[in-house]
C-alpha positions in Angstrom: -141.5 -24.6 46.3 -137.8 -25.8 47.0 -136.1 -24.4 50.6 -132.3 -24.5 50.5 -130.0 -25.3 53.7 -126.5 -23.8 53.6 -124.1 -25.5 56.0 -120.2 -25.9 56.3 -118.8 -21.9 55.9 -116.7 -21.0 58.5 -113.5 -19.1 59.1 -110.4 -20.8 57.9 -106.6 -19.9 57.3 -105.2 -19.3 53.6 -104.0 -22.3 52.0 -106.9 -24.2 54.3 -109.7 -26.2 52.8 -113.9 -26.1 53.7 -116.5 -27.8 52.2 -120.2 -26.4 51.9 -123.2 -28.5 51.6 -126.8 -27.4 50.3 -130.1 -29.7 50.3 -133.1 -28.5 49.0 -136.1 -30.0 50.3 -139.8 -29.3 49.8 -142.5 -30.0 46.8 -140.6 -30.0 43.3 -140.3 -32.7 40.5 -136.4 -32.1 39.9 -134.2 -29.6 39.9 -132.8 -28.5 36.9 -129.4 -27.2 37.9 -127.7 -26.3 41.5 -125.0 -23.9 42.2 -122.7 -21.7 44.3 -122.6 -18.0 44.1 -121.0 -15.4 46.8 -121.0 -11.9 47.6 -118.9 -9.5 49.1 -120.4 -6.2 50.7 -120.7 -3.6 47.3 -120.4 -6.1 44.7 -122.5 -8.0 42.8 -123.1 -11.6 43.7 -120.4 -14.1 40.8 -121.2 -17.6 39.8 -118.4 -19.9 41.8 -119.8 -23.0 40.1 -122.5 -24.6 39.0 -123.6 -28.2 38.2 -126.7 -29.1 35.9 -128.9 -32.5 36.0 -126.5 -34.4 33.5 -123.5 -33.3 35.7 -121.6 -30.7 33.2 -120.3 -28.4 35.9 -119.2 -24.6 34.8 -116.3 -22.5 37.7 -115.4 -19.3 37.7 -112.1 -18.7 36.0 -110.8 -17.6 39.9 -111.7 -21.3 41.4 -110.6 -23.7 38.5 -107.9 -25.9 39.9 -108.7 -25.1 43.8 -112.8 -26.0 44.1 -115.0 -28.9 43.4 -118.8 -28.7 42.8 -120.6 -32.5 42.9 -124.1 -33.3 43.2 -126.0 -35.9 44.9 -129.6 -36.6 44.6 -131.1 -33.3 46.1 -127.8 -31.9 47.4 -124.6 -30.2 46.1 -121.1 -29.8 47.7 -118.6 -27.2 47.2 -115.2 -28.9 47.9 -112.7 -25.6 48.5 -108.8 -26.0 48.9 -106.0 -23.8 48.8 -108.6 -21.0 50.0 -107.1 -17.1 49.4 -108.0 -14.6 51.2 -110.0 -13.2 48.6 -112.5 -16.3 48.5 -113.8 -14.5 52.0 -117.4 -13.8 50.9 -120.9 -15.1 51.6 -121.8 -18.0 49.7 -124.9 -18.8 48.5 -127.0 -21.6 46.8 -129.3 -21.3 43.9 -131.3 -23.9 42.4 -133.6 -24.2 39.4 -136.6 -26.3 39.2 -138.1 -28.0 36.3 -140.3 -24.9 35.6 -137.2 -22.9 35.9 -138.0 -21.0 39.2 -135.4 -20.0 40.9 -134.4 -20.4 44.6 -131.5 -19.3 47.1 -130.4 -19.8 50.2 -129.9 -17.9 53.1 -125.9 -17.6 52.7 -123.3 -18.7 54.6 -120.0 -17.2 55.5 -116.6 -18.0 54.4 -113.9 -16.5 55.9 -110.3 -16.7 54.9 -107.3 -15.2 57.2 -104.1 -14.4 55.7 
């Protein structure tokens, strides 16, 4: 089992930057791959970015240039600048262990005023 802890959303002004933080914790051999998803009320939740083991990383075309997924041992970051007021969503972390089981957070907000 692998528990994720969300931290660093927050409400910010356009053209600001944030930067989330997950750790997963708990009994796993490795995880596999870590990302960032959101969700805005009535839409599905998007991929954001996403990092695997070897440290290929995969954005949305709509974050390229603006955010920055790293990893460290257990944890990823989600590095956001020049935030738009259509970034506002709840973000969420997913991992995937080494028996590809798949976790998430519990979401954190982002909030973006224009």
């Amino acid at each position: 089992q692998v528990q994720l802890v969300e931290s660093g959303g927050g409400l910010v002004q356009a053209g600001g930057s944030l930067r989330l933080s997950c750790a997963a914790s708990g009994t796993f051999v490795s995880i596999n791959t870590m990302g960032w998803y959101r969700q805005v009320p009535g839409k599905q939740r998007e991929l954001v970015a996403k990092i695997i083991s070897r440290g290929s990383t995969t954005y949305a075309d709509s974050v390229k240039g603006r955010f920055t997924i790293s990893r460290g041992r257990n944890t990823i970051y989600l590095q956001m600048n020049s935030l738009k007021s259509e970034d506002t969503a709840v973000y969420f972390c997913k991992a995937v262990d080494d028996r590809l089981r798949t976790y998430w957070g519990q979401g954190t907000q982002v909030t973006v005023s224009s």
